[in-house]
N, C-alpha and C positions, 0 to 999 in steps of 0.2 A: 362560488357556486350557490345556486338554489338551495334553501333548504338547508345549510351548512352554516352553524356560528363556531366561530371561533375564539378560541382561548385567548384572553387577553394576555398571558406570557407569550402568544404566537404572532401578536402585531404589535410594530413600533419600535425604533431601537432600543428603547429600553426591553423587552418584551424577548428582543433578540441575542441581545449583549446577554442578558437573564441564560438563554436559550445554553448559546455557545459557553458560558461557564459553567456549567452543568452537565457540558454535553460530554462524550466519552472520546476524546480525540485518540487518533493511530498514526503515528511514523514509519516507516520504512526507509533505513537506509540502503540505498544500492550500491552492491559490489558488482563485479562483472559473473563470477560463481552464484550469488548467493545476493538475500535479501533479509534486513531485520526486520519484525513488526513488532511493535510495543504497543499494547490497549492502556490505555489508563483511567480510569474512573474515579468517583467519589468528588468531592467536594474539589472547588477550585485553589483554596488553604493545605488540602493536604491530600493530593491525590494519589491515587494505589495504584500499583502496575497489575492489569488482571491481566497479562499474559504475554510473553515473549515469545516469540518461533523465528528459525530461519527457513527461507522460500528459498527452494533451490532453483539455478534459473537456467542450466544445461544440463546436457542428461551424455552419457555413453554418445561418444561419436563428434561430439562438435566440441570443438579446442574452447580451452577455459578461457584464454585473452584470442577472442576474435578476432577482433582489432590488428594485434602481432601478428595471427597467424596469415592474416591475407593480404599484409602490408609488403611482402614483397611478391606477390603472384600476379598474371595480368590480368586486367581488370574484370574480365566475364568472370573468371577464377574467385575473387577476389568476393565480389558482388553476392554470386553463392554462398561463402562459407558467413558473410554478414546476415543476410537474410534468413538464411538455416537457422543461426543463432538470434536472431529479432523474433522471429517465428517461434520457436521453441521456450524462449523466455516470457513469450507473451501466453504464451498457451500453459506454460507449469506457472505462473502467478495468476492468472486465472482460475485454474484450480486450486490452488493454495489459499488463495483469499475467500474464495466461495467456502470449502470446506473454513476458515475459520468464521466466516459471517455465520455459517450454520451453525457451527458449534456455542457460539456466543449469545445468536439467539435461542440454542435449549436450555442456555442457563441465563437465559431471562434480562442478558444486556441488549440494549438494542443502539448499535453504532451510528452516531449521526456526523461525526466530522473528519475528513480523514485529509492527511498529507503526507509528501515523501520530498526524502532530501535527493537530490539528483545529484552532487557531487559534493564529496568531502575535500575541505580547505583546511590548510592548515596554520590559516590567520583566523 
């Protein structure tokens, strides 16, 4: 853009590589209940956990194993209690994650990297 120079940390792999080791990475493991988020900061040698919570991800009324619960019903049946439950998980970690980007940014972390493990292995 116009008008606009920028940080030589902000162009270049090296600039970027710099970037991403510095930066404050977040995971999230999913359960079908529930969700971990880990922040961690500080130096890439020895970094600190600023914060752990679990994201709840069904609420009163939709079965904890969705999956189970509509694996033998016919299929319009079936379709609903998934989507209720897609639906609902997406809208309470939407909320969960805003409220903690907020909270992270009044104490002056500001999140640049984030990832989630989609299924736990036990290799």
């Amino acid at each position: 853009m116009a008008g606009r120079s920028e940080s030589p940390l902000s162009t270049g792999a090296y600039g970027k590589a710099r970037r991403m080791l510095r930066s404050l990475p977040s995971a999230c493991a999913l359960i079908t209940v529930w969700a971990a988020a880990v922040i961690l900061g500080g130096d890439i040698s020895s970094p600190a956990v600023l914060c752990r919570t679990r994201i709840q991800l069904i609420e009163r009324g939709i079965p904890k194993q969705p999956y189970h619960a509509a694996e033998k019903l016919p299929l319009p049946e079936a379709e609903k209690i998934i989507e209720r439950a897609h639906e609902t998980g997406k809208r309470l970690t939407s909320t969960a994650l805003r409220s903690l980007l907020s909270d992270l940014k009044r104490q002056g972390v500001c999140l640049v990297c984030c990832g989630y493990f989609s299924a736990l292995s036990s290799s």
